[in-house]
C-alpha positions in Angstrom: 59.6 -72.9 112.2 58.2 -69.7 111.2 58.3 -66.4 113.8 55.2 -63.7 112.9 55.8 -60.5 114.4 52.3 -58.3 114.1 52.6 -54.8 114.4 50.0 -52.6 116.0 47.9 -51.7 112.7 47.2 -55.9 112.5 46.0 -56.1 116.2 44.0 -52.9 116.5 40.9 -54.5 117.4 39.1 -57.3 117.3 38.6 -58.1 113.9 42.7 -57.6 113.1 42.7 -60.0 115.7 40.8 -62.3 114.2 42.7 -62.0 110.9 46.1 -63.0 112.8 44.8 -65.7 113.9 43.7 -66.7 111.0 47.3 -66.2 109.4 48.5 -68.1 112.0 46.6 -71.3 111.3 47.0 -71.1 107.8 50.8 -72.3 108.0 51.6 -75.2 110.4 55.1 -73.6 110.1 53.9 -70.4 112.0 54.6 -71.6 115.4 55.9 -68.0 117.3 54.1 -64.6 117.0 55.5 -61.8 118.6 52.9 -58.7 119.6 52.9 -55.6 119.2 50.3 -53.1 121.6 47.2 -52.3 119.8 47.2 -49.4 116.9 44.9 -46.7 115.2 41.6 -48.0 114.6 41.1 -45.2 112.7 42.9 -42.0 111.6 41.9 -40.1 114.5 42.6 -42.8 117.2 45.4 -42.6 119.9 47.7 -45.6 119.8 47.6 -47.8 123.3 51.1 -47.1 123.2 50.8 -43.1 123.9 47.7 -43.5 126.0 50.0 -45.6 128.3 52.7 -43.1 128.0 50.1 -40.3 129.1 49.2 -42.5 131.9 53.2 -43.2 132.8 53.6 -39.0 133.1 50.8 -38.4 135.1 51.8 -41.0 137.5 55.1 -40.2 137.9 54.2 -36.7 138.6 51.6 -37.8 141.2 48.8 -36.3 138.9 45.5 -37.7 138.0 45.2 -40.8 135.4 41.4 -41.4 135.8 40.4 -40.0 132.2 43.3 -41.8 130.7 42.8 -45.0 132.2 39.2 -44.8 131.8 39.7 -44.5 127.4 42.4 -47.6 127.9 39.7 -49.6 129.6 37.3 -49.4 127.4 39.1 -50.1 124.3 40.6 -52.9 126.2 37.2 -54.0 127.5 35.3 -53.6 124.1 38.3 -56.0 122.3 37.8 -58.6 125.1 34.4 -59.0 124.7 34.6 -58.5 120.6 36.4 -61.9 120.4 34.0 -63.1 123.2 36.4 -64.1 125.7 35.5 -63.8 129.4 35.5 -60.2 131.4 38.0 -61.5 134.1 40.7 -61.5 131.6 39.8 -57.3 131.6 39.6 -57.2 135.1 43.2 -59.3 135.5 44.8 -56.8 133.1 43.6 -53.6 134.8 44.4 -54.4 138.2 47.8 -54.9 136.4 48.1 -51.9 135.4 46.5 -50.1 138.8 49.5 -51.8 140.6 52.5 -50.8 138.0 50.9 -47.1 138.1 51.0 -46.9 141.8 54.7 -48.1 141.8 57.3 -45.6 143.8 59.9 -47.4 144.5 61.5 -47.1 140.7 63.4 -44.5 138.4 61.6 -42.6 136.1 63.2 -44.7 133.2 62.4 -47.9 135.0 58.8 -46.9 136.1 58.1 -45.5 132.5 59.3 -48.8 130.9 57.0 -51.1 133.2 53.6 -49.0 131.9 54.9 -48.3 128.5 55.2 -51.8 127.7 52.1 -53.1 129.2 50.5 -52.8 125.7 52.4 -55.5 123.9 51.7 -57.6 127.6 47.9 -56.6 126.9 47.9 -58.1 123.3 49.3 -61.2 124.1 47.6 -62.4 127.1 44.5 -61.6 124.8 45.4 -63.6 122.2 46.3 -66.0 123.6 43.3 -66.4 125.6 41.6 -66.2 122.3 43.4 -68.9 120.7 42.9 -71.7 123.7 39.4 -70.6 123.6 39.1 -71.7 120.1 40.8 -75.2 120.7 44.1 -74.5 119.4 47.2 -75.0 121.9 48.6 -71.7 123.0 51.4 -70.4 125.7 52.2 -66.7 126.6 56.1 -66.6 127.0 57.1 -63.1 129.0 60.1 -62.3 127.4 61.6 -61.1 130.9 61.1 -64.8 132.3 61.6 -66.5 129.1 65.8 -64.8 128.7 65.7 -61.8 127.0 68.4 -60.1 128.9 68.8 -56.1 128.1 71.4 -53.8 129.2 70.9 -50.0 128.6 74.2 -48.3 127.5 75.0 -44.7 126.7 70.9 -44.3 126.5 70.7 -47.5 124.1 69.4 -50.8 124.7 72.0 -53.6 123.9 71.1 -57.4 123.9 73.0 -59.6 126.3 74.8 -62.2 123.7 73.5 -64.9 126.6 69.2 -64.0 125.5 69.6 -66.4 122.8 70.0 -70.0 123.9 67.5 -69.3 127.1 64.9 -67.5 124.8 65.4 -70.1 122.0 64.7 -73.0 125.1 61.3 -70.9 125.9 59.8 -70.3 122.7 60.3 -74.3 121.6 56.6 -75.6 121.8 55.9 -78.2 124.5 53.0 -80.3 122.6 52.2 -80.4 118.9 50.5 -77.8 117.5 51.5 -75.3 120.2 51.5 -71.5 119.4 53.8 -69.3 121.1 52.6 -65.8 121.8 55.5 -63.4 123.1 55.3 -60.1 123.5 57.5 -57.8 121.7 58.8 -54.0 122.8 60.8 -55.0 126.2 62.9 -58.0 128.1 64.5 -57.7 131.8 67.6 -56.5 133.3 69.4 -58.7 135.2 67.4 -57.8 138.5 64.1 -58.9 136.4 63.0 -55.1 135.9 61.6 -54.6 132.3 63.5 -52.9 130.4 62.2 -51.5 126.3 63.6 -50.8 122.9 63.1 -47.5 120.8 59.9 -47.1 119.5 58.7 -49.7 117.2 61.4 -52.1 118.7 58.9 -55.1 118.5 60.7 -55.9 115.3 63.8 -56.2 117.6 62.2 -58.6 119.7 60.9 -60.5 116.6 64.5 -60.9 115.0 65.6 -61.9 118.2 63.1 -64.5 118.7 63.8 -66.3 115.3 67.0 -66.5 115.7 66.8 -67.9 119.3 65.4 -71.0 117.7 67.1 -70.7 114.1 64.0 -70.1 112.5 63.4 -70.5 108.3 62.0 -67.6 107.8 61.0 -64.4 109.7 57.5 -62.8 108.9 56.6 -58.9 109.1 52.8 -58.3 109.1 51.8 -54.7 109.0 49.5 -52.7 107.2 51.2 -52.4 103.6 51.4 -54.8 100.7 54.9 -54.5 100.1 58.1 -52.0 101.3 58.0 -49.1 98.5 60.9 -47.7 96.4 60.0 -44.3 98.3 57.5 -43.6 101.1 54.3 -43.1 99.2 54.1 -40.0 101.1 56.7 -38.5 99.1 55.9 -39.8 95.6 52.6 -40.9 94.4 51.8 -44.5 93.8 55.4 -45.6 93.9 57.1 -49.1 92.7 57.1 -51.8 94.4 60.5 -53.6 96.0 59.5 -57.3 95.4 63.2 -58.3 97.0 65.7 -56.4 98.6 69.3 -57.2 100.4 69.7 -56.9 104.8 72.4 -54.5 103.3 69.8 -52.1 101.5 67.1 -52.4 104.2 69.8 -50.8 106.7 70.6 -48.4 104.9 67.2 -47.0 103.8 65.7 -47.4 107.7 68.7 -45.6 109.3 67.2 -42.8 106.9 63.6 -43.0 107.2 62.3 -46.3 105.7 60.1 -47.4 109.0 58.8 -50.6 107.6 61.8 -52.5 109.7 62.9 -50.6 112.6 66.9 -50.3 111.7 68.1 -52.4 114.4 65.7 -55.5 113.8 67.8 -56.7 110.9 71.3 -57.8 113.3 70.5 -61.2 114.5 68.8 -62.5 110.9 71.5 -60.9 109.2 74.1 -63.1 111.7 71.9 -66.6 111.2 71.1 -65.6 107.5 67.4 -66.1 108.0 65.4 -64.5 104.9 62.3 -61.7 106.4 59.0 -61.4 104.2 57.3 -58.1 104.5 53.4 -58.9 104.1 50.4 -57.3 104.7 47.7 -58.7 107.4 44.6 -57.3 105.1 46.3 -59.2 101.9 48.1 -62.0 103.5 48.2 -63.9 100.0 49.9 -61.4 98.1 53.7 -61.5 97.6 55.0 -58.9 100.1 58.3 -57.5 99.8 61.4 -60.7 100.5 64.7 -59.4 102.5 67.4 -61.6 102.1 71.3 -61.9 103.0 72.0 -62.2 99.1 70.4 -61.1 96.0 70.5 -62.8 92.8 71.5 -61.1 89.6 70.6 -57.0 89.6 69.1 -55.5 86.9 68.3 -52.2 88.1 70.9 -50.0 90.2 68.8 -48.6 92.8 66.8 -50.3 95.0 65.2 -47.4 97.3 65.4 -43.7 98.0 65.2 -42.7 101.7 64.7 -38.9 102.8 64.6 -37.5 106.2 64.9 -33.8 107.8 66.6 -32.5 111.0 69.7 -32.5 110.1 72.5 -30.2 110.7 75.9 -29.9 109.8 78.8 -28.1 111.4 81.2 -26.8 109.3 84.8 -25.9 109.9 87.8 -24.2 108.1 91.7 -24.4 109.2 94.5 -23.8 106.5 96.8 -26.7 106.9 94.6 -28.8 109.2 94.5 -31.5 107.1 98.3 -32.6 107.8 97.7 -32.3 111.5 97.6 -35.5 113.0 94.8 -36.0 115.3 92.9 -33.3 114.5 89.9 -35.3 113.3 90.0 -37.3 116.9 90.0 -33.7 118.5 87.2 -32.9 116.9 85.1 -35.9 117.4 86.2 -35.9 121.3 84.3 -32.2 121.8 81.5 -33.9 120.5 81.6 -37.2 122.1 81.9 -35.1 125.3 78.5 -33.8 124.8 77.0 -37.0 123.8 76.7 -36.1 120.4 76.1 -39.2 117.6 77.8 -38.1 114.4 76.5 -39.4 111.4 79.2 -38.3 109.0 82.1 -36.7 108.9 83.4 -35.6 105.2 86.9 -33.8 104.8 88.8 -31.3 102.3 92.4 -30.3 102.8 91.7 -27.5 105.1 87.9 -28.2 106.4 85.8 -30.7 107.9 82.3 -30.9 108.1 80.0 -32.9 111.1 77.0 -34.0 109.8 74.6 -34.4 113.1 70.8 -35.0 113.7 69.3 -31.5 114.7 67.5 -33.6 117.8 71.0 -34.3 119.4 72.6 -30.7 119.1 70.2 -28.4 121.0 70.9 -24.4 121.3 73.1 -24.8 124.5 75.5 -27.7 123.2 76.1 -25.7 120.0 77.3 -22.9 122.2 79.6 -24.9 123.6 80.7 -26.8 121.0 81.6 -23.5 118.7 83.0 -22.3 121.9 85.8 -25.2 122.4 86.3 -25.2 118.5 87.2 -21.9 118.6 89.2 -21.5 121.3 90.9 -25.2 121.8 91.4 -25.9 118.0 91.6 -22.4 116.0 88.9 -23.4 113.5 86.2 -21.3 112.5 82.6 -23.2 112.7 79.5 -22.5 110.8 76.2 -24.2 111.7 73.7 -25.5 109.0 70.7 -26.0 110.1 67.3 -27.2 108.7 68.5 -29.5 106.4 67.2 -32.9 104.9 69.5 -36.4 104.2 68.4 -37.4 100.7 69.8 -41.5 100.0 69.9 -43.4 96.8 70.4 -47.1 98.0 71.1 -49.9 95.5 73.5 -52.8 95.4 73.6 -52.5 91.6 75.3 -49.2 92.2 78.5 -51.5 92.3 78.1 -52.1 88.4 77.0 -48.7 87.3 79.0 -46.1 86.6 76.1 -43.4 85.9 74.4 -43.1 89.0 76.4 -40.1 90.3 75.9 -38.1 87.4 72.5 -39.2 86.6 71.8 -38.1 90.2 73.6 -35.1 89.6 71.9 -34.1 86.5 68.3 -34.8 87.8 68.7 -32.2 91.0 70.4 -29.3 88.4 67.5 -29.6 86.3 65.7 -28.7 89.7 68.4 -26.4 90.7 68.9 -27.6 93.7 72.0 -26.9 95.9 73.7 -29.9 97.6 75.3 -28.9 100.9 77.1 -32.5 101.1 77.5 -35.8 98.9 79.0 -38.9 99.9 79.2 -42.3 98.8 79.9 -45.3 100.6 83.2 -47.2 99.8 81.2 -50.3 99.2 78.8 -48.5 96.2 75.5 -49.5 98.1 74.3 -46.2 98.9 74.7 -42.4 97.6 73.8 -39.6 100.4 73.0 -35.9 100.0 72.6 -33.3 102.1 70.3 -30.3 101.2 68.1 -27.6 103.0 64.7 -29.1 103.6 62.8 -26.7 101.1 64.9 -28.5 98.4 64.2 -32.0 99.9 60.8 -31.3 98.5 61.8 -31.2 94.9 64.6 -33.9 95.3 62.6 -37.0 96.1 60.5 -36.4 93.2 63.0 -35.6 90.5 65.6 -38.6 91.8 62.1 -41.0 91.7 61.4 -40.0 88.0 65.2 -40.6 87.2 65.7 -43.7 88.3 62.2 -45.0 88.4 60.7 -44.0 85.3 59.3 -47.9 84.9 58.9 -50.0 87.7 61.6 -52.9 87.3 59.9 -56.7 86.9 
């Protein structure tokens, strides 16, 4: 079987819709979709997504959601009767919702997850309403009652090793032909209270989903024709990445790449389960193919990732080096304001933390400096505003002219790197530089490396 996961761009409205279901009957194999909540219709629409986290704030602070609810109703009403399906579907939803809202007896986290993913809920009743209305066997699957079991630790949302065989049970069709429509974003806790992913974390639930029934292949339908060798926003009519490694796909989404949200790739990569990227407006073109192993490598990079925000905390100690736990010192002060690091470089007397600006706000800094200072002797210097630039290739293994070829192509732009690091397995080459200079990177690394498009 094949699992479809549809992104909010292919279900904005009716007509997407229509076009999933479409891709859906095309391929007897397609037998699991898993939905996202509506997207833009347009440039200047509001996701369903934030107009149910506008309606989660207000009702948690006891303040008015009429207005809100009122724009949610009527894009929700105007899709319903669109695919000209019956108005007590609306009218089942929205009490729904009314009843969630009114909810007091919950955390903010847990009363902010129950309206926040009500979008995703929303899509797939609709569709697959839509579907037995149009003859074709269909079964919604809640992914709380159908196993997938979350745990939230340290802020993140871990899945329970025991979601797969009970999930993998609920998504097998009952009767031939049967479509299963699940919706992606959230599961349950083990007291059945939904519980969600990051943003975009309906990829999550579609990885999970194929390998809960060991699935062939693992379909991504958004809005673009392929994944790019660089956000197009960065570089103008960029090349194409006809087939990339799990390997390279993690690497260029913890930096930026959003086409697959970073933690989606886990359980395919563990059942080896190749994804194909494709668009829901070309669904015959050839899309962009993820898989565990590539074949023979021409080219040595695959992808350049950038992303701003960063900051890096410098610090100088003669003879700190030789010290024995004095990297674990330093990593406890941060760990003990809940600080991710996301790299930690060395020289004989310094280290440098490389940290997202988002995690070390004004007050933390203060007391971070503080403790280095005073419980370690070092002397810290923040960095701020600075941009993670990341050449990401598994050709790099058998090239030994990346580095300077990167090198070269930022002097020529005379741009100052603030840190370089590359990984011990050659898949990926990082630099740090202020975000000014990020500017003038992308570009002059793109023209380097991808002066032709490779075949």
């Amino acid at each position: 079987m094949i699992v479809c996961k549809f992104g909010g761009t292919s279900l904005s409205d009716a007509v997407q819709i229509k076009k999933v279901v479409s891709i859906m009957r095309e391929d007897p194999r397609r037998r699991v979709m898993v939905v996202s909540a509506p997207g833009k219709r347009h440039a200047n629409d509001t996701k369903v997504t934030d107009l149910l986290y506008q309606m989660a704030e207000l009702a948690f602070c006891r303040l008015e959601t009429d207005a809100v609810f009122q724009v949610f109703e009527e894009r929700l009403q105007e899709t319903i009767y669109d695919l000209g399906l019956d108005g007590d579907l609306a009218s089942s939803l929205l009490r729904t919702l009314e009843t969630r809202l009114s909810r007091k007896d919950l955390s903010k986290e847990a009363f902010f997850d129950q309206i926040v993913a009500f979008g995703e809920t929303c899509s797939a009743r609709i569709i697959t309403r839509y579907l037995n209305v149009n003859h074709l066997p269909a079964r919604f699957v809640d992914p709380v009652a159908g196993g997938l079991l979350l745990h939230r630790v340290q802020g993140h949302t871990v899945i329970d090793d025991k979601s797969y065989q009970k999930l993998g049970e609920s998504l097998q069709p009952k009767k031939d032909g049967e479509i299963i429509v699940m919706p992606g974003f959230y599961g349950g806790d083990e007291r059945g209270h939904i519980v969600t992913f990051s943003r975009g974390g309906s990829d999550i639930s579609g990885a999970v989903a194929a390998a809960a029934i060991d699935a062939e292949l693992y379909e991504v339908w958004s809005d673009v024709d392929h994944v790019y060798a660089v956000h197009p926003g960065l570089v103008h009519h960029p090349c194409p990445i006809h087939e990339m490694s799990y390997r390279e796909m993690r690497e260029l989404a913890y930096i930026g790449f959003t086409i697959v949200h970073p933690e989606a790739l886990q359980p395919v990569f563990d059942k080896r389960i190749p994804i194909s990227v494709k668009n829901t407006n070309q669904p015959n073109g050839a899309g962009t193919n993820i898989v565990h192993e590539r074949g023979p490598i021409d080219h040595p990079v695959t992808g350049i990732a950038a992303a701003d925000h960063f900051c890096a905390v410098s610090m100088r100690r003669v003879l700190s080096n030789p010290q024995v736990g004095v990297l674990a010192s330093i990593l406890n002060i941060f760990a003990d304001e809940d600080i991710s690091i996301e790299h930690a470089p060395t020289g004989i007397d310094s280290v440098s933390i490389v940290i997202r600006e988002v995690n070390f706000p004004p007050e933390k800094e203060e007391r971070v400096v503080h403790r280095l200072i005073h419980e370690l002797g070092f002397s810290p210097v923040v960095a701020r505003n600075l941009s993670a630039v990341m050449l990401v290739g598994e050709g790099m293994l058998d090239s030994i002219t990346v580095v300077s070829r990167a090198a070269e192509a930022l002097a020529s732009q005379r741009i100052s790197v603030e840190v370089m690091l590359q990984d011990y397995y050659e898949i990926s080459i990082l630099f740090m530089m202020s975000e000014a200079e990020r500017e003038r990177a992308v570009p002059a690394l793109y023209q380097e490396f991808f002066s032709t498009c490779p075949d």
